[in-house]
C-alpha positions as CSV (number, residue, x, y, z in Angstrom):
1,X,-20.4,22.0,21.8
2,X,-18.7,19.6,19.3
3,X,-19.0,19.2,15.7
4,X,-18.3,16.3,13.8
5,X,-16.4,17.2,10.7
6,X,-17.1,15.3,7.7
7,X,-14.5,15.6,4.3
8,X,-16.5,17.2,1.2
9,X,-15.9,17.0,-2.3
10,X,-13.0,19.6,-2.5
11,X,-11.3,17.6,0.2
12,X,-11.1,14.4,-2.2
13,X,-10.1,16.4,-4.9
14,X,-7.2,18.0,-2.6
15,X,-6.7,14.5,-1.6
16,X,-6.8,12.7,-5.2
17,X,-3.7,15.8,-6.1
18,X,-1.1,15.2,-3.1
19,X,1.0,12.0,-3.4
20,X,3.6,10.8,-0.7
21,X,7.2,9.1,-1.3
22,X,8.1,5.9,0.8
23,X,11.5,4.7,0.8
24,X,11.5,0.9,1.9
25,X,15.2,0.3,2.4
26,X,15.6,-1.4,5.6
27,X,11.8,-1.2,7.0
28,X,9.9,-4.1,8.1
29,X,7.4,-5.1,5.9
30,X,4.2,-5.6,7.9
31,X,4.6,-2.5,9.8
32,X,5.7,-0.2,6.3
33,X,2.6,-1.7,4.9
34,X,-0.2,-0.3,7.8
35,X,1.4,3.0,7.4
36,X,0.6,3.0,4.1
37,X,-2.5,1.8,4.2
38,X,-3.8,4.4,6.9
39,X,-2.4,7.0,4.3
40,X,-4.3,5.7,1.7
41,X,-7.3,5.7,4.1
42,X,-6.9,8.7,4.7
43,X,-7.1,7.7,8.5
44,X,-4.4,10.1,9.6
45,X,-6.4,13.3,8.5
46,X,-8.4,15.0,10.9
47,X,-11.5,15.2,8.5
48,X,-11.1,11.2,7.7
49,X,-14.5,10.2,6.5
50,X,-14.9,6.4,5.7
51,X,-17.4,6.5,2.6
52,X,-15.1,9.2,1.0
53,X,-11.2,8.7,-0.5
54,X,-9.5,11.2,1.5
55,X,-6.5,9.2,1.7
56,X,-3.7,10.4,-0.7
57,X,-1.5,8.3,-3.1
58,X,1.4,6.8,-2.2
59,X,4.8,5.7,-4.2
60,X,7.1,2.8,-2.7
61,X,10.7,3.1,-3.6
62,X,13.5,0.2,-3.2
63,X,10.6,-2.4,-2.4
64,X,13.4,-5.1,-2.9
65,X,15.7,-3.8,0.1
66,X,12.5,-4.7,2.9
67,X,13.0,-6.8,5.5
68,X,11.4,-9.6,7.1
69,X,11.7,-10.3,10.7
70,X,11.9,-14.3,12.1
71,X,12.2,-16.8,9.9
72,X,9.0,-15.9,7.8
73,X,11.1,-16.3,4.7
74,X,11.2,-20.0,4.9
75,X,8.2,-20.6,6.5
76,X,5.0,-18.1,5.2
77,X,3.3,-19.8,2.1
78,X,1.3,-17.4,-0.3
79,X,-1.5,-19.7,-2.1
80,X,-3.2,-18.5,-5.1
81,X,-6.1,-20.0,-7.3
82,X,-4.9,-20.0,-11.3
83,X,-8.8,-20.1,-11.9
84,X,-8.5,-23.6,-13.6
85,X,-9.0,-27.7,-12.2
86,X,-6.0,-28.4,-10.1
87,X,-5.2,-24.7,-10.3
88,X,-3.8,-24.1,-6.7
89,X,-0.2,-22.8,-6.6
90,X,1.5,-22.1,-3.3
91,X,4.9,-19.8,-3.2
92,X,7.2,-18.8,-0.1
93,X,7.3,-15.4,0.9
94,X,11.0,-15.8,-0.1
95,X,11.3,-16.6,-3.5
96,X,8.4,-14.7,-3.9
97,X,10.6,-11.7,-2.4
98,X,13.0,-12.7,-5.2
99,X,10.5,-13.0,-8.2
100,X,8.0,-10.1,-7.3
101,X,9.1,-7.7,-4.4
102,X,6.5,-5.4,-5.9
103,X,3.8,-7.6,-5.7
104,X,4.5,-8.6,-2.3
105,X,4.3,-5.3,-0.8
106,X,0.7,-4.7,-2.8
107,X,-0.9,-7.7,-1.3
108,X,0.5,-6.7,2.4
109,X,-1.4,-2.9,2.1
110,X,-4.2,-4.5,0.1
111,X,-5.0,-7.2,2.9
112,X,-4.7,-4.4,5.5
113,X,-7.6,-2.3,3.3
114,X,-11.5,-2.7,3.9
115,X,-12.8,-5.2,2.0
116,X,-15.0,-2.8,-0.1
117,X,-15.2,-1.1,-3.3
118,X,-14.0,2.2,-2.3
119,X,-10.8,0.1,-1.4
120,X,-10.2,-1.0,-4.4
121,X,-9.7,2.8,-6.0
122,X,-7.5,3.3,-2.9
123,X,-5.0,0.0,-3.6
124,X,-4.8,1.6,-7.4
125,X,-3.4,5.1,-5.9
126,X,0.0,2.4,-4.9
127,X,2.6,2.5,-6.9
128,X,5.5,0.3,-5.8
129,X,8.9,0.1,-7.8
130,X,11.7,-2.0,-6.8
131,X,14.6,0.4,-7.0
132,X,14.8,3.7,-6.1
133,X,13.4,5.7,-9.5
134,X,10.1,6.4,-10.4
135,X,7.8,8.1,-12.8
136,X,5.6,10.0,-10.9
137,X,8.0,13.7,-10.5
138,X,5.5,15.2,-11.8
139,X,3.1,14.7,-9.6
140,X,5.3,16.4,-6.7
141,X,5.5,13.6,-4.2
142,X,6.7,14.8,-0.8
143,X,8.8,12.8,1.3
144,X,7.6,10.4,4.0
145,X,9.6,10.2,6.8
């Protein structure tokens, strides 16, 4: 007979202590960002549970060196609302590569997220630098391949 295997409280806390390194030089940026997010999910552990953060943190190195595939970096428009009348600002994906390559790759995993609370302690468990040092050693990343 089969049991179903649901993560308990010592598994988030193992989970909320292991932290993973992702160098970005040269991956595509849609495809980088869903392996992050499953790894924030936590949906590549055997004991994934979706009402508790099993996913571990994650650290993006060199988010400036991704790459974009077609011509999406003349033709994909970000919009954002600045909240005021006649607030709407539009940017292209790149010159918004240029400006913010941090911020780019933090909206591409947080889209990718469930759109619930949990998700948003998952999204803050990304930390994304453009080059390739960070201040997280002591938190003893490991290497993602």
């Amino acid at each position: 007979m089969t049991k179903t295997t649901f993560a308990t409280v010592e598994k988030n806390h193992e989970a909320m202590n292991t932290w993973r390194v992702i160098d970005a030089t040269g991956k595509t940026l849609g495809r980088m960002a869903t392996e992050i997010a499953t790894i924030l999910m936590g949906k590549h552990r055997p004991d994934y549970t979706p009402h508790i953060l099993v996913g571990e943190g994650v650290i993006v190195t060199n988010a400036d060196k991704i790459k974009l595939t077609g011509n999406k970096a003349n033709t994909r428009v970000y919009t954002f609302y600045t909240g005021h009348p006649g607030g709407l600002r539009e940017k292209v994906l790149g010159e918004y590569m240029e400006a913010a390559p941090d911020e780019v790759v933090r909206l591409a995993v947080r889209r990718m997220l469930p759109k619930n609370r949990i998700a948003r302690r998952m999204i803050s468990r990304l930390k994304v630098y453009r080059g390739d040092a960070h201040p997280h050693a002591a938190q003893k990343p490991a290497q993602h391949s």
